[in-house]
C-alpha positions in Angstrom: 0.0 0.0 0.0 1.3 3.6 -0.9 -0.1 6.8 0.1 1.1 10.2 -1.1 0.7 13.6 0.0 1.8 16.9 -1.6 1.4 20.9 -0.4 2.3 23.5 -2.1 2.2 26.8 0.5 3.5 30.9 -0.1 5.2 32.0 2.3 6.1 35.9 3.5 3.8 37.5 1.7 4.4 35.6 -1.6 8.6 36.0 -1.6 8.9 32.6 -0.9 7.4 29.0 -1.3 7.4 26.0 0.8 7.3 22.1 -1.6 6.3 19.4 0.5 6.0 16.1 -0.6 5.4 12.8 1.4 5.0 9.3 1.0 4.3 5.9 3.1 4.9 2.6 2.1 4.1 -0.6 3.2 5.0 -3.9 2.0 5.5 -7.4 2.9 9.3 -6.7 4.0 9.1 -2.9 5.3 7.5 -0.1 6.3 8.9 3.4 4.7 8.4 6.7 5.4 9.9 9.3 2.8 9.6 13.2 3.6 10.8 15.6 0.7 10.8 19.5 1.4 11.6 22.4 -0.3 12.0 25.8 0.6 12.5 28.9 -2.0 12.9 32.3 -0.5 13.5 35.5 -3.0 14.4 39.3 -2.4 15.7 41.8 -4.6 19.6 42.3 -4.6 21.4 45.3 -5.5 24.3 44.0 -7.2 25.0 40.0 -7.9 28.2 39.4 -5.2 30.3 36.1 -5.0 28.1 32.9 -3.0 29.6 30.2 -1.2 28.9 26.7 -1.8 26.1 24.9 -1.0 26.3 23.7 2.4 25.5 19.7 2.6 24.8 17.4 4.9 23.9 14.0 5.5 22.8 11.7 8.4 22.3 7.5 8.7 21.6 5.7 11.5 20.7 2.2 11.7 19.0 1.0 15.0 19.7 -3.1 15.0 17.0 -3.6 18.1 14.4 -1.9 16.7 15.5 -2.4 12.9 14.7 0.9 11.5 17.1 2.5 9.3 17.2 6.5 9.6 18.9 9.0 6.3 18.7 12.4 6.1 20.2 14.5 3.7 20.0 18.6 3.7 21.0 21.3 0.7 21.1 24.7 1.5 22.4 27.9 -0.9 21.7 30.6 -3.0 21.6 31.6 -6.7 21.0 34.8 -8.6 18.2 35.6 -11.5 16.7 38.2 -13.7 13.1 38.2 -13.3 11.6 41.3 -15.5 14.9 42.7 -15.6 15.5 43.1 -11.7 17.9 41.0 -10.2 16.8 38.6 -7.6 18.8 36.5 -5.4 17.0 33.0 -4.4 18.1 31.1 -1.1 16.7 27.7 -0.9 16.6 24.6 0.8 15.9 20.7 0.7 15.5 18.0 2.7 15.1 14.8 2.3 14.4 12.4 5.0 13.9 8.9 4.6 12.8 6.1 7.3 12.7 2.3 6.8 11.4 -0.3 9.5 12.1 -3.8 8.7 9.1 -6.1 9.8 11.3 -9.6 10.0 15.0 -10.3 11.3 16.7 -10.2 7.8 18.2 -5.7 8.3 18.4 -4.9 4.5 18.0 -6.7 1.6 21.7 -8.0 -0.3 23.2 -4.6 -2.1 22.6 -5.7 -5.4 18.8 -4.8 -4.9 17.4 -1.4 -5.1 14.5 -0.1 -3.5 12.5 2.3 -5.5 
């Protein structure tokens, strides 16, 4: 059984907009949980200045007694745009979070399988 959900929300008056997308799964083997977010925020810049790079970030953790497996993985930066001829700078971020539980002893299936 599969069940999706997905939002769509403005946020700050209309500068920004919040993605939300998420999905449960549930199958003979495992229970999955999959959380997808995204986060655009936009203001008007003066002048288009050097950015850094996109900060990453990911997390796994495995708990063996319970047998869930736990990964999260986070993007965050900025980019620059014309939008009728002003220049805008755009700041975003995504998230992706991802939670398995497997129902019997056997963890995680062998490597050569994918879950999709």
């Amino acid at each position: 059984m599969r069940d999706m959900l997905h939002k769509t929300r403005e946020v700050l008056k209309g500068r920004g907009r919040i993605i939300l997308i998420t999905e449960h799964k549930e199958d003979r083997d495992s229970v999955s949980d999959v959380r997808k977010e995204f986060v655009y925020v936009t203001r008007e810049a003066d002048r288009e200045e050097a950015l850094p790079a996109p900060q990453v970030r990911i997390d796994k953790f495995y708990d063996s007694e319970n047998r869930d497996e736990f990964f999260s993985l986070r993007v965050k930066g900025a980019l620059y745009t014309y939008r009728h001829r002003r220049l805008m700078k755009i700041g975003y971020s995504h998230h992706l979070k991802i939670r398995l539980h497997w129902k019997s002893q056997v963890a995680s299936p062998k490597k050569s399988v994918t879950m999709a």
